[in-house]
Backbone as JSON Lines, residues from 0, in Angstrom:
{"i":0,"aa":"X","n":[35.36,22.78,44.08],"ca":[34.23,22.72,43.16],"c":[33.55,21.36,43.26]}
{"i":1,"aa":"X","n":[32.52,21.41,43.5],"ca":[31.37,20.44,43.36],"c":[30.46,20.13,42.16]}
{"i":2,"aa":"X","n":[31.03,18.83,41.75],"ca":[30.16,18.13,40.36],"c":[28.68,17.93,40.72]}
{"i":3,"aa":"X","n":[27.85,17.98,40.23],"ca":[26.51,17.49,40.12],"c":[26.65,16.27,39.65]}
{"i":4,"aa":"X","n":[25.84,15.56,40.28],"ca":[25.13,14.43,40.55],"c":[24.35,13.61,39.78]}
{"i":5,"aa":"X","n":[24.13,13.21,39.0],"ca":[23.09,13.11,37.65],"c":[22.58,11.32,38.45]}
{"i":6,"aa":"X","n":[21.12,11.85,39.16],"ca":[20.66,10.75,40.0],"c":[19.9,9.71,38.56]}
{"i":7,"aa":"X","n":[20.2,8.14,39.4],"ca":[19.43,7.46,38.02],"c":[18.08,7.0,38.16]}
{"i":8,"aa":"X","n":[17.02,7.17,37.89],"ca":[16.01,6.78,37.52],"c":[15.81,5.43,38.22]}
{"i":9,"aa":"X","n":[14.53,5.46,39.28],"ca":[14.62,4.19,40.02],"c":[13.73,2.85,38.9]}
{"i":10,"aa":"X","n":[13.36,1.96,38.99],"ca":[12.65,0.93,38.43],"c":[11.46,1.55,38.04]}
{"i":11,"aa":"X","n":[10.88,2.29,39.13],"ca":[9.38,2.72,39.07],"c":[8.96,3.69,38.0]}
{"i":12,"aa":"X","n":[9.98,4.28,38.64],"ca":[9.75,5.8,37.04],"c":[10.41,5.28,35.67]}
{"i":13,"aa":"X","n":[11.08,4.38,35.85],"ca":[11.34,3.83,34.55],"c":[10.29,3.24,33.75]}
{"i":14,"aa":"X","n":[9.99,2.81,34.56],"ca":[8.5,1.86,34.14],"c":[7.24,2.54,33.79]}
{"i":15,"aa":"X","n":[7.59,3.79,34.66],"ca":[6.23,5.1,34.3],"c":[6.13,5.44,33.18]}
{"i":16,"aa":"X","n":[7.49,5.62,32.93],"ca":[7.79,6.5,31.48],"c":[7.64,5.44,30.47]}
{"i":17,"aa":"X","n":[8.26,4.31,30.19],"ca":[7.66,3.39,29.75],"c":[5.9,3.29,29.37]}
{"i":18,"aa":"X","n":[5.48,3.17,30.18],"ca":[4.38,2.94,30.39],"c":[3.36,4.14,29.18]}
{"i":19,"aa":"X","n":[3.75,5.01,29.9],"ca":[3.14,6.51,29.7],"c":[3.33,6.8,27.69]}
{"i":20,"aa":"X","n":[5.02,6.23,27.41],"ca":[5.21,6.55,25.81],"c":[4.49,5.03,25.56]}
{"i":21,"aa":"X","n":[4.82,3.96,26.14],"ca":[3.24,2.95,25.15],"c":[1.81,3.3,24.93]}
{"i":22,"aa":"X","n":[1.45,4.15,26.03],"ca":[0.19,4.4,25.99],"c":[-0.35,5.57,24.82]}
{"i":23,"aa":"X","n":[0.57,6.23,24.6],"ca":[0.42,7.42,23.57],"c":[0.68,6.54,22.2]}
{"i":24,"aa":"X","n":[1.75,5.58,22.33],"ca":[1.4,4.79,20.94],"c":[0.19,3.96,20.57]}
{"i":25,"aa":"X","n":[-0.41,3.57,21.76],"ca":[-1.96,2.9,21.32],"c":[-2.67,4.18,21.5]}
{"i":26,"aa":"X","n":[-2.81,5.08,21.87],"ca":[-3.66,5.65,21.41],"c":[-3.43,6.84,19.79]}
{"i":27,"aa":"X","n":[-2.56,6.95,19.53],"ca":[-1.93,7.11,17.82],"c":[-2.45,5.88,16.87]}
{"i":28,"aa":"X","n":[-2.04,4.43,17.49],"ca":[-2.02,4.04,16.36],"c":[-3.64,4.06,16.73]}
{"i":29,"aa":"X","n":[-4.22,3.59,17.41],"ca":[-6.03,3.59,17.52],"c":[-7.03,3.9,16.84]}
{"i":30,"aa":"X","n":[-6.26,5.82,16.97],"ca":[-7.14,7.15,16.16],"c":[-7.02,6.8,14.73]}
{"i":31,"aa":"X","n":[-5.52,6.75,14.75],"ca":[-5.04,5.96,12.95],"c":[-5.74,4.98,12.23]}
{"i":32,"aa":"X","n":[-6.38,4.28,12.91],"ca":[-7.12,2.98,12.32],"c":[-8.64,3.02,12.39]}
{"i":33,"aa":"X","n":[-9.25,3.55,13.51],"ca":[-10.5,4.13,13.7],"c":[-10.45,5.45,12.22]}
{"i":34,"aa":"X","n":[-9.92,6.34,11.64],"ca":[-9.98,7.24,10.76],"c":[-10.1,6.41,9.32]}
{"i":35,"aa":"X","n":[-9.06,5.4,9.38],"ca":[-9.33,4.42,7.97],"c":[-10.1,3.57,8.27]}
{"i":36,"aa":"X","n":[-10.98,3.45,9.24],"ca":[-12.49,2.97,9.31],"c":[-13.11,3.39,8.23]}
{"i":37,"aa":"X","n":[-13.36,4.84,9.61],"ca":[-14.71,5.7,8.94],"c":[-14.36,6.45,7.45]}
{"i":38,"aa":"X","n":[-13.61,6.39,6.86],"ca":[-12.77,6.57,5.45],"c":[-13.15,5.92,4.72]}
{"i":39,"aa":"X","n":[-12.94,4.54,5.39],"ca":[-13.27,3.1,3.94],"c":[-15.04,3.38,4.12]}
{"i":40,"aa":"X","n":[-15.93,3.45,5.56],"ca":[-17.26,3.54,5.48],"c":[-17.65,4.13,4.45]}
{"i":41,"aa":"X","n":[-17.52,5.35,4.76],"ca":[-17.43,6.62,3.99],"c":[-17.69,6.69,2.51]}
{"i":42,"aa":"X","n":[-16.4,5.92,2.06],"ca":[-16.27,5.89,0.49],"c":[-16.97,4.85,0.1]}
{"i":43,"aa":"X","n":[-17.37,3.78,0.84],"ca":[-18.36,2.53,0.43],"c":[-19.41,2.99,0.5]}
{"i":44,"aa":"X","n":[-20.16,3.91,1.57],"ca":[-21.43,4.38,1.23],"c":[-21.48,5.46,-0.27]}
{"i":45,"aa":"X","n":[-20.32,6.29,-0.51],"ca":[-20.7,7.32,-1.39],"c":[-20.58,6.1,-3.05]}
{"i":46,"aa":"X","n":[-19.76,5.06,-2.86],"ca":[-19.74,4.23,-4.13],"c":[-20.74,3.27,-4.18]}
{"i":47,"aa":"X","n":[-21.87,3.24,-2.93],"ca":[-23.01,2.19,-3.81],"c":[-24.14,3.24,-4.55]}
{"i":48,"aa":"X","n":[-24.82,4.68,-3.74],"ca":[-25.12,5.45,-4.37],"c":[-25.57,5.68,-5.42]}
């Protein structure tokens, strides 16, 4: 019987993946902060009115 192999992840793809879950956190937190922009705009235009 033959075990499988569980190959490790070279530098590069480490770094991909890396890369790839930072990039989804700037663009989360981004949308997140761009929305409490146009939120605070929003409610400052409807409260001078």
């Amino acid at each position: 019987m033959s075990k499988l192999i569980k190959k490790k992840l070279t530098y590069a793809e480490r770094n991909r993946k890396a890369q790839e879950i930072n990039k989804k956190a700037i663009i989360w937190v981004g949308s997140v902060l761009l929305a409490i922009v146009v939120i605070m705009t929003i409610l400052m235009i409807v409260n001078n009115t």
